[in-house]
C-alpha positions in Angstrom: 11.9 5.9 -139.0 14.4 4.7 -141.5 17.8 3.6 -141.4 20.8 3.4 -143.1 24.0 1.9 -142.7 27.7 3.2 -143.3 29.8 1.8 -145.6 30.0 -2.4 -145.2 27.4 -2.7 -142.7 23.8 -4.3 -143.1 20.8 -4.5 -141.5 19.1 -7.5 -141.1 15.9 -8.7 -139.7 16.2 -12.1 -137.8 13.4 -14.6 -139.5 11.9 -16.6 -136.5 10.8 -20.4 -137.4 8.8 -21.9 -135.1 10.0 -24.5 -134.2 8.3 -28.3 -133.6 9.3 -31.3 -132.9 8.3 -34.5 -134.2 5.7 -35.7 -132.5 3.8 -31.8 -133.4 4.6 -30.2 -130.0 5.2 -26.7 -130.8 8.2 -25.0 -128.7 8.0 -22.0 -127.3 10.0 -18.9 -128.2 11.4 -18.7 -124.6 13.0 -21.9 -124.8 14.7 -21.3 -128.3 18.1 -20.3 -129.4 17.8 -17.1 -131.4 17.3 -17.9 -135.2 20.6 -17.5 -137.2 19.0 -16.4 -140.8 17.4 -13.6 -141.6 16.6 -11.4 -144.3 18.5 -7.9 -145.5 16.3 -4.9 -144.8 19.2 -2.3 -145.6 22.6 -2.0 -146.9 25.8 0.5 -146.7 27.3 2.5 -149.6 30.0 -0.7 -149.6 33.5 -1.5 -147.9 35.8 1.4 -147.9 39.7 0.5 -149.3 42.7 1.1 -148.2 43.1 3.5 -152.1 40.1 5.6 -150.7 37.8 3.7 -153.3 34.6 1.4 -152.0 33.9 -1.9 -153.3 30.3 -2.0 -153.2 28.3 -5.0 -151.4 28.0 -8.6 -152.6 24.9 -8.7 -150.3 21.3 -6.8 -151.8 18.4 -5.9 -149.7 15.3 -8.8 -149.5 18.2 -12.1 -149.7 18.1 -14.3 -146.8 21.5 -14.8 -145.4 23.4 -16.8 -142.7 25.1 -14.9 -140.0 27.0 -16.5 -136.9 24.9 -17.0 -133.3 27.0 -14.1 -132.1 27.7 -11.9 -134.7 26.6 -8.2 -135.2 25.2 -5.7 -132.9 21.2 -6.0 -131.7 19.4 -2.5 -132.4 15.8 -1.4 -131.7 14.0 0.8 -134.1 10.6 1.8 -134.2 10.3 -1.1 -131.4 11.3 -3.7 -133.7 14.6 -5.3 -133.5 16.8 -5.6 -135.8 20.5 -6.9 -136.5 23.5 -4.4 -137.6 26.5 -6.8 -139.2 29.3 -5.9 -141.8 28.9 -7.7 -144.5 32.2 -10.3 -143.7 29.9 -11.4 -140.6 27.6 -12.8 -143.0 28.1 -16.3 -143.7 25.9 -17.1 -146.9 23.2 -16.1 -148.9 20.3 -18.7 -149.0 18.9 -19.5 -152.2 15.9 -21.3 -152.7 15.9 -24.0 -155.8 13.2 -26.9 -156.7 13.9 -29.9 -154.1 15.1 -32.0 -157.1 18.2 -29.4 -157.2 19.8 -29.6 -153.6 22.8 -31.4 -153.3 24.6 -32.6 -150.3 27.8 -31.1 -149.3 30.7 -33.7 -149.3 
């Protein structure tokens, strides 16, 4: 099954990390906080204006973005679950770049 948002919504996929902790001592799922990244599967038509024109969305399918702990609406489909946000919920779009390239924010 397929589906597709309305308008400024997206649907991500929450990327899980495990998690470890420094001395290698891998921790479990239960114990984690529910990752806050993940990666578009779907997006809407775009954000619908007050002139009855729509802005299409800044945000493509396959980017990884940041989104807030408790932001959007958790959906199952097809027993897999999946994240339903409007696109001002999101909160970046990760890029990767060469290690030499990051800087630090001031």
């Amino acid at each position: 099954m397929e589906i597709r948002p309305l308008y400024d919504r997206i649907i991500v996929k929450r990327i899980d990390q495990q998690r470890q902790t420094a001395a290698g001592i891998v921790i479990p799922d239960s114990v984690n906080e529910k990752p806050e990244q993940g990666e578009v599967i779907a997006v809407g038509n775009g954000r619908l204006l007050q002139d009855g024109s729509i802005r299409p969305l800044q945000v493509q399918p396959g980017e990884r973005v940041l989104f807030g702990k408790y932001t959007g609406q958790t959906v199952k489909v097809d027993g897999e679950e999946l994240l339903v946000l409007r696109e001002e919920e999101v909160l970046g779009i990760l890029e990767d770049k060469p290690a030499g390239q990051l800087r630090k924010a001031a």
